[in-house]
GUTORFI-648552 format. One record per residue (C-alpha): x, y, z negated; residue number from 0. Coordinates in Angstrom, 2 decimals, decimal comma. Layout:
// GUTORFI-648552
((X Y Z) NUM)
...
This chain:
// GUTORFI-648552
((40,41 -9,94 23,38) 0)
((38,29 -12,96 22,07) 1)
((36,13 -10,87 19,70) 2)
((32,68 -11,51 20,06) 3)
((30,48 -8,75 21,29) 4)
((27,37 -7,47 19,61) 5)
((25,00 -7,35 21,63) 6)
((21,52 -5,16 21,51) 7)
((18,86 -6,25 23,93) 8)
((16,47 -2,84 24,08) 9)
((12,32 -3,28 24,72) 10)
((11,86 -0,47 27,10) 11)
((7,91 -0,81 26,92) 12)
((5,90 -0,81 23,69) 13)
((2,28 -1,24 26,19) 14)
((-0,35 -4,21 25,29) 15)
((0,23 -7,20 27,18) 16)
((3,76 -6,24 28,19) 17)
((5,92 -8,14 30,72) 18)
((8,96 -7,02 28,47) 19)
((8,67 -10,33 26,27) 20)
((9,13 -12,54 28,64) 21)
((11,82 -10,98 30,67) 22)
((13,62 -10,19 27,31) 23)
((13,10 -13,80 26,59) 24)
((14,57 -15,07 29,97) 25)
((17,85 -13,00 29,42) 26)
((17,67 -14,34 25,69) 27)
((17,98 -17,74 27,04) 28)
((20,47 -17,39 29,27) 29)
((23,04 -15,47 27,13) 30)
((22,48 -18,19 24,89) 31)
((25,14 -19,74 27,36) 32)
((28,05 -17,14 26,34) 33)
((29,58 -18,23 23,11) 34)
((30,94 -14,48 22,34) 35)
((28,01 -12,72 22,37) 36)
((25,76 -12,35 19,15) 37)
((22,30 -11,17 20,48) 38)
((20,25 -8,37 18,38) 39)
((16,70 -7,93 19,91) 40)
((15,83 -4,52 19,05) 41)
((12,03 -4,30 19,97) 42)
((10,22 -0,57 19,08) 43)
((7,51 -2,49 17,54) 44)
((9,14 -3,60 14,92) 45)
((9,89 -0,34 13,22) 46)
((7,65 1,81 10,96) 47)
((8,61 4,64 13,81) 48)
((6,89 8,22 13,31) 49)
((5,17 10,01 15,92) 50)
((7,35 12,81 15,76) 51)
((11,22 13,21 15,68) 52)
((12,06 12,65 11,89) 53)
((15,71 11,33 11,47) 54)
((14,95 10,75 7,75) 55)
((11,80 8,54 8,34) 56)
((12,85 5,21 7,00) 57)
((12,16 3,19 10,48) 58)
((14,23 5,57 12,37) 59)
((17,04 4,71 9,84) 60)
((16,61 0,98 10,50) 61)
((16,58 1,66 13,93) 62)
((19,60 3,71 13,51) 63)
((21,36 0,95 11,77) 64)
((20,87 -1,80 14,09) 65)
((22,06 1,07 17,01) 66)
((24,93 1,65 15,28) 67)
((26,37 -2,03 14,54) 68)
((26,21 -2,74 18,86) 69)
((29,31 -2,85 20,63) 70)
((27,25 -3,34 23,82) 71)
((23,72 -2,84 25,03) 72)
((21,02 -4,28 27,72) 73)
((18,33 -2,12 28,01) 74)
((15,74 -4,60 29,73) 75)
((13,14 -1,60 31,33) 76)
((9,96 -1,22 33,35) 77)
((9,17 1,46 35,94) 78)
((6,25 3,28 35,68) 79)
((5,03 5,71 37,55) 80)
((8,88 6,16 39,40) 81)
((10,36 6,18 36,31) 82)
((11,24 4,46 32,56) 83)
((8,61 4,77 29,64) 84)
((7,82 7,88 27,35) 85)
((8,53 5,12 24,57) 86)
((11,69 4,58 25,83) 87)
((12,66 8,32 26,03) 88)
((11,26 8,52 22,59) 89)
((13,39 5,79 20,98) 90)
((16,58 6,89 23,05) 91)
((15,94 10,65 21,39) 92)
((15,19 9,55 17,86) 93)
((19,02 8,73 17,29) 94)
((22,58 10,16 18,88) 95)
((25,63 8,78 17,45) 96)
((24,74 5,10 17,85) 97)
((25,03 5,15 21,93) 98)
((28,47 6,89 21,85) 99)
((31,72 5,64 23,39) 100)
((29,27 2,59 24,36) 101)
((28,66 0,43 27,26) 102)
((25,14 -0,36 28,87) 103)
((23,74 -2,61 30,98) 104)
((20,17 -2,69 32,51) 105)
((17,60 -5,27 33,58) 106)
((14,53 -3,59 35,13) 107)
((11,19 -4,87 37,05) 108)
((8,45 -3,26 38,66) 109)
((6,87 -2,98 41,87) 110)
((8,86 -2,88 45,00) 111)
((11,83 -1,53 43,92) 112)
((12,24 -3,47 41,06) 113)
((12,00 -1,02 38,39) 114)
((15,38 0,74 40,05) 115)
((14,56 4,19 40,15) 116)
((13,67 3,81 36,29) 117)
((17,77 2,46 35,71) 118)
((18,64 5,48 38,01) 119)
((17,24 8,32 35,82) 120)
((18,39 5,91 32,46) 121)
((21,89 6,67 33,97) 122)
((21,39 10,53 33,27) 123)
((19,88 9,82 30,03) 124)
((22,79 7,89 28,75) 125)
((25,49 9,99 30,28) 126)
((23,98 12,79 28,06) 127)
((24,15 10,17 25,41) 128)
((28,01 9,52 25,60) 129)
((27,76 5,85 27,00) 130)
((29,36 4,36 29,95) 131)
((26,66 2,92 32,06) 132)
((27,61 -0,37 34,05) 133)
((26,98 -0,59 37,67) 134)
((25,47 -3,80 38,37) 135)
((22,12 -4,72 37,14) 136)
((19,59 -6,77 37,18) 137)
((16,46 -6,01 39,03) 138)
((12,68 -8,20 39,52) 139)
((10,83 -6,64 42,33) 140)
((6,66 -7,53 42,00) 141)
((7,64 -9,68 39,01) 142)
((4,00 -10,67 37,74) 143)
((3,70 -14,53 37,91) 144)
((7,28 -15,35 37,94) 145)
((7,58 -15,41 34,31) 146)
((5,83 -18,23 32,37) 147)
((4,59 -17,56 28,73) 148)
((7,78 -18,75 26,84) 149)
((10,09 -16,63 29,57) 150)
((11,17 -19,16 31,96) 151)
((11,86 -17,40 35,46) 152)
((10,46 -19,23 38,58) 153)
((13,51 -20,01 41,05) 154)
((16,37 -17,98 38,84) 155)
((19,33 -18,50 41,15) 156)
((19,43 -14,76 42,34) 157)
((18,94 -13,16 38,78) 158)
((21,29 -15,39 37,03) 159)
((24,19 -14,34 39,58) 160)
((23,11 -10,84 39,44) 161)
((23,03 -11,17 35,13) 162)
((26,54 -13,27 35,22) 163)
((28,09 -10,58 37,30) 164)
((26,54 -7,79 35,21) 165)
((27,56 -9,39 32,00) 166)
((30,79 -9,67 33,00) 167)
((31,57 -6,30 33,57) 168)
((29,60 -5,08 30,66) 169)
((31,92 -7,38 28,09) 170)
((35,04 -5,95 29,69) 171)
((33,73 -2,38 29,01) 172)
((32,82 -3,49 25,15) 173)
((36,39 -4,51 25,02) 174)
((37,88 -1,66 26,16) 175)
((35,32 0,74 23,82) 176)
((35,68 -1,10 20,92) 177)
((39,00 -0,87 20,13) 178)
((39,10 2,80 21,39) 179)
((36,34 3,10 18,46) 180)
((38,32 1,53 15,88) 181)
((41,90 3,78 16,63) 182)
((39,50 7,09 17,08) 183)
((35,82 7,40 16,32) 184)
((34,23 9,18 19,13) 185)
((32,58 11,73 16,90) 186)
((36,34 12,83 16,22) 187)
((36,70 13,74 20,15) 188)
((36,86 17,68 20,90) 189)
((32,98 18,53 21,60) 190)
């Protein structure tokens, strides 16, 4: 299949100061090197979000929209206290339909494990969700200082293996799912 994939890149932290722009950034850059893949930065901030569930609220409809037209995500994520962000959680609850029948990938930093035991409870989160999680990932262990401002990742040869491999694998899931879409919409599968 030589359809290009749609690609949303998720901010998994909504904090002051965040690391998130730069490693967002850094994967940016370098899927800027795969022809078939149209990038959609979907960054919390950006939305008029409410405080509270409210599938009406006009931010959460955005947000829904912009879910909806991915074949594919990367959901780039910190760990925090052994985990992923409540801002995550909250922006992976405010919609349902738009993950479904989906792949996603994962990019993750933190302390010593790299932000891995966040991806490993994501896993549950989107199996609930109806999307196929990918194995591989990519994963910065005591990241702080490897990142300059404009996203550019001090010595890169480890990550950008790890990110080819994941892509890889991610784009042959979107082009398995996406077709599968197209002949039968997931919502139309026996609940």
């Amino acid at each position: 299949m030589t359809d290009s994939t749609r690609l949303a890149i998720i901010y998994g932290s909504t904090r002051p100061g965040r690391l998130c722009d730069k490693v967002v950034s850094w994967v940016a850059r370098e899927l800027a090197y795969y022809p078939l893949i149209d990038i959609d930065p979907i960054d919390p901030l950006e939305f008029d979000l409410p405080f509270q569930h409210d599938r009406e609220h006009a931010g959460v409809a955005a947000l829904s929209e912009r879910l909806s037209n991915a074949d594919a995500f990367i959901v780039v994520t910190p760990e925090y206290n052994h985990s992923f962000t409540a801002s995550l959680k909250f922006l992976l609850d405010l919609v349902y339909e738009p993950w479904h029948g989906k792949p996603v990938a994962f990019v993750s930093y933190g302390g010593i494990s790299g932000g891995l035991r966040a991806v490993e409870q994501l896993r549950l989160v989107f199996a609930e969700l109806h999307a196929v999680t990918v194995r591989d990932t990519v994963s910065f262990a005591n990241p702080w200082g490897r990142f300059a401002e404009d996203g550019s990742l001090d010595n890169p040869i480890d990550a950008r293996q790890s990110l080819v491999r994941m892509i890889a694998r991610l784009q042959w899931w979107s082009n398995a799912l996406k077709p599968a879409r197209a002949v039968r919409p997931y919502r139309s599968v026996a609940a």
